[in-house]
N, C-alpha and C positions, 0 to 999 in steps of 0.2 A: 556176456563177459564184459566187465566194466575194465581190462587190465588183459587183453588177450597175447597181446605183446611184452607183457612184462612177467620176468620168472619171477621176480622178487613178490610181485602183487600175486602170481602163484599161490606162490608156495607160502606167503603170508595168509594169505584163505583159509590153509589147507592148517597150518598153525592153529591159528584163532580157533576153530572148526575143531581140532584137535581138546584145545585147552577147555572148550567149551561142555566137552565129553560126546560131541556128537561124532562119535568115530568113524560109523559108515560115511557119513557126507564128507570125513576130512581125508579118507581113504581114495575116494573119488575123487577128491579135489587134488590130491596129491599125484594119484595115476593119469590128470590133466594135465598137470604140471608136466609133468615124463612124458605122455603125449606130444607133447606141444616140444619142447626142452630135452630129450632125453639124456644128453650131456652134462647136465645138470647135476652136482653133487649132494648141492641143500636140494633137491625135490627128494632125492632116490637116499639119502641118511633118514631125513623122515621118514620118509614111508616104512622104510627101514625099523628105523625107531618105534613108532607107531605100531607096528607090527607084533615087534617084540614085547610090547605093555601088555599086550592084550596074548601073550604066550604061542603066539603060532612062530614056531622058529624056525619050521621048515622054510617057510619064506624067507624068511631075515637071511638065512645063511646060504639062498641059493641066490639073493640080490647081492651079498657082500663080500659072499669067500672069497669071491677074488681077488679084490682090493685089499682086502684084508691080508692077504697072502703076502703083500709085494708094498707096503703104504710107503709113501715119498711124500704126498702132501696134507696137508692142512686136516683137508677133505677127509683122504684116508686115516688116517688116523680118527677120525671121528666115528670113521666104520667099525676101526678095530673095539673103538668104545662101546658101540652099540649091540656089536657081535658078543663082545664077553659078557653086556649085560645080563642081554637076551638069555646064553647059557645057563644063566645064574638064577635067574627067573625060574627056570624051567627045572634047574637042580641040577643041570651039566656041569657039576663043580671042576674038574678035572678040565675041561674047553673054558670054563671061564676063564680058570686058573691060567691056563694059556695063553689067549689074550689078553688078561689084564696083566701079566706078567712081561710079555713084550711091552705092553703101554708105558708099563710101571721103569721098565729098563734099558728103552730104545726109543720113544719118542723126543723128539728133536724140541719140539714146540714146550718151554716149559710151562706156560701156563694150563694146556691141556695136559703133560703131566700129574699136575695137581688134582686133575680129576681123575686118572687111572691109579692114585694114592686112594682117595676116599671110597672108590668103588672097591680095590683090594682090601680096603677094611672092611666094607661089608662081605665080602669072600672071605676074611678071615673070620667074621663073626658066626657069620653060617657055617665055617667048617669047626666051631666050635675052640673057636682058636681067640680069645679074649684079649689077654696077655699083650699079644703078636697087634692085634687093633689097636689096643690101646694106644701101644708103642707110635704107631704108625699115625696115630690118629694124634698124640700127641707133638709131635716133629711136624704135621701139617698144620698146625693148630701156629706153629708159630714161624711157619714157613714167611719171611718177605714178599713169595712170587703170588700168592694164596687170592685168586680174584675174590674182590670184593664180595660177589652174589652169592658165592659159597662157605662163608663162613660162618654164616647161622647152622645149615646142615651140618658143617664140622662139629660144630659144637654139641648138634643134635648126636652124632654117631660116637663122637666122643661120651658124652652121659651113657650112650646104650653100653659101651667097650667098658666102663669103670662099673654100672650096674651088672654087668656080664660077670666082671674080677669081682664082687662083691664088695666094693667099695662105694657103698649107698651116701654116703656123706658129700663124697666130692661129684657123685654122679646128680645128687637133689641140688648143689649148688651149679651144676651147669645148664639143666633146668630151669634154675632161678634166674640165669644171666639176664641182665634187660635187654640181651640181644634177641631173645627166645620171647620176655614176659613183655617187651612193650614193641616188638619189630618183627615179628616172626611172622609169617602166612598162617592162612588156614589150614593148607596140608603140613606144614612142620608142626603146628600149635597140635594138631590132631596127632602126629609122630609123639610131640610131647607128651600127652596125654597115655600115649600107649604105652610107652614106657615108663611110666610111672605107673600104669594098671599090671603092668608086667613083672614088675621087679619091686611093688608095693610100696614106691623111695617116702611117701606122706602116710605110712602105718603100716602095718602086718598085714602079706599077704596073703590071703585064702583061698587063693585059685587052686583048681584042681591041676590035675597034668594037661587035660584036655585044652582047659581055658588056657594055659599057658600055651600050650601046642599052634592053638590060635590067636594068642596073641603073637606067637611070635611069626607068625604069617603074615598076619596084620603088617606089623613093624619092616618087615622086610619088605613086602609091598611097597610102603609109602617111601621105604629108604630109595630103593629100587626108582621110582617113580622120580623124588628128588634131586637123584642126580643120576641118571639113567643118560643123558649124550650133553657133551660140551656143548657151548653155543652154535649153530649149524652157521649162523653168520647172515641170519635172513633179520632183515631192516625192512618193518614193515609201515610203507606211508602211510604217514599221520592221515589220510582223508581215508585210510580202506575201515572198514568194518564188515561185519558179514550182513 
C-alpha cells in the first residue's frame, strides 16, 4: 500500500480501477477502503455505485437503504442517487421513481439537484413519457445552477427526449452542437452515435423492432452510466496512478 493511511488515496484506486473497467480489482480496492475507513461515505457511495453498474442491487440497497431512508448530508443524498439509479437499471421504475422524486423535490444541495433532474428524465424516457423529458430536459438545459461537467449529457438526453417527440430536426441539431462534435468524450460521442442509429436523425431508418429494442438498451446503459452518481468528492493526488 503506497497510501495506507489515506482514504482519499483509497478510494482514488478504487476510482481509476473502476474507470479503467477493471471492476473486480476496484471492488476489492473499495472494500479496503471500508476495511481500513468504514465511516467513510466516498468509499461505501462507490462501492455503492459500482455495484449498481454492473446490476446487482441487492447489494446497493442493503449498503444504502438506510441512509437513503433518513439523508441530511451531502453524502446521503448521493445515496439517494445511487439507489434510484440502480432501480432504474434493473427496471424498478416504481423505486426509482421514488427516489429520484425525493431527490428531485427535497434535496437541499442545488447543485446535486441538477442531477436528480437529468436522471428523472431518463425515468421519464424509459417510462415512455417523452413530452414530460423533454420539458424537464429543457428548463435544465438552461438552468444557471447546471454544473459545468454536465452539460454535454444534457444536451445528449435532450436530442434523445426531442428524437423520442419526433422532432428529428431539432434533435440532429443538438447532435451537431460543438459541444457533442468538438468536446464530447468517448462514451457520450458513443451515446451520440446511438441515437442517431436509433431514431435514424442522418436518413431513414430501417431497423427492425428487435434492433431498436437494443438500441434502446444500449442508449439507456450509457445514459445510466453518464450520470449514474454526483461527484462522491474524492480528490485524487496528482502522484497516485494504479
Amino acid at each position: 500500500d503506497r497510501f495506507p493511511e489515506n482514504a482519499v488515496a483509497r478510494t482514488g484506486q478504487a476510482e481509476v480501477l473502476r474507470d479503467l473497467g477493471r471492476f473486480s480489482e476496484a471492488l476489492a480496492a473499495y472494500d479496503a477502503a471500508i476495511d481500513r475507513f468504514p465511516e467513510n461515505a466516498v468509499a461505501r457511495n462507490g462501492r455503492a455505485n459500482l455495484l449498481g453498474s454492473v446490476g446487482e442491487l441487492d447489494q446497493v440497497v442493503e449498503m444504502l437503504s438506510d441512509v437513503a431512508s433518513s439523508p441530511k448530508r451531502r453524502s446521503d443524498w448521493v445515496a439517494v442517487h445511487i439507489l434510484g439509479m440502480a432501480y432504474l437499471q434493473v427496471g424498478d421504475l416504481d423505486k426509482a421513481d421514488e427516489m429520484l422524486s425525493l431527490g428531485l423535490t427535497s434535496c437541499p444541495f442545488l447543485d446535486q439537484r441538477s442531477y436528480f433532474s437529468s436522471a428523472y428524465a431518463v425515468l421519464s424516457l424509459t417510462m415512455d413519457k417523452a413530452p414530460e423529458a423533454e420539458n424537464q430536459l429543457s428548463e435544465l438545459a438552461n438552468a444557471k445552477n447546471i454544473p459545468q461537467a454536465m452539460k454535454r449529457n444534457v444536451i445528449l438526453l435532450h436530442a434523445h427526449a426531442l428524437a423520442s417527440c419526433g422532432r428529428v430536426e431539432r434533435a440532429r441539431e443538438a447532435l451537431n452542437n460543438p459541444q457533442i462534435v468538438d468536446f464530447a468524450t468517448e462514451r457520450q460521442k458513443r451515446l451520440a452515435r446511438s441515437i442517431d442509429d436509433r431514431f435514424g436523425l442522418e436518413g431513414i431508418s430501417n431497423n427492425s423492432t428487435e434492433e431498436n429494442g437494443i438500441l434502446d438498451e444500449k442508449i439507456l446503459s450509457l445514459e445510466v452510466q453518464l450520470i449514474g452518481a454526483p461527484n462522491f468528492g474524492v480528490s485524487r493526488p496528482k502522484s497516485f496512478a494504479v
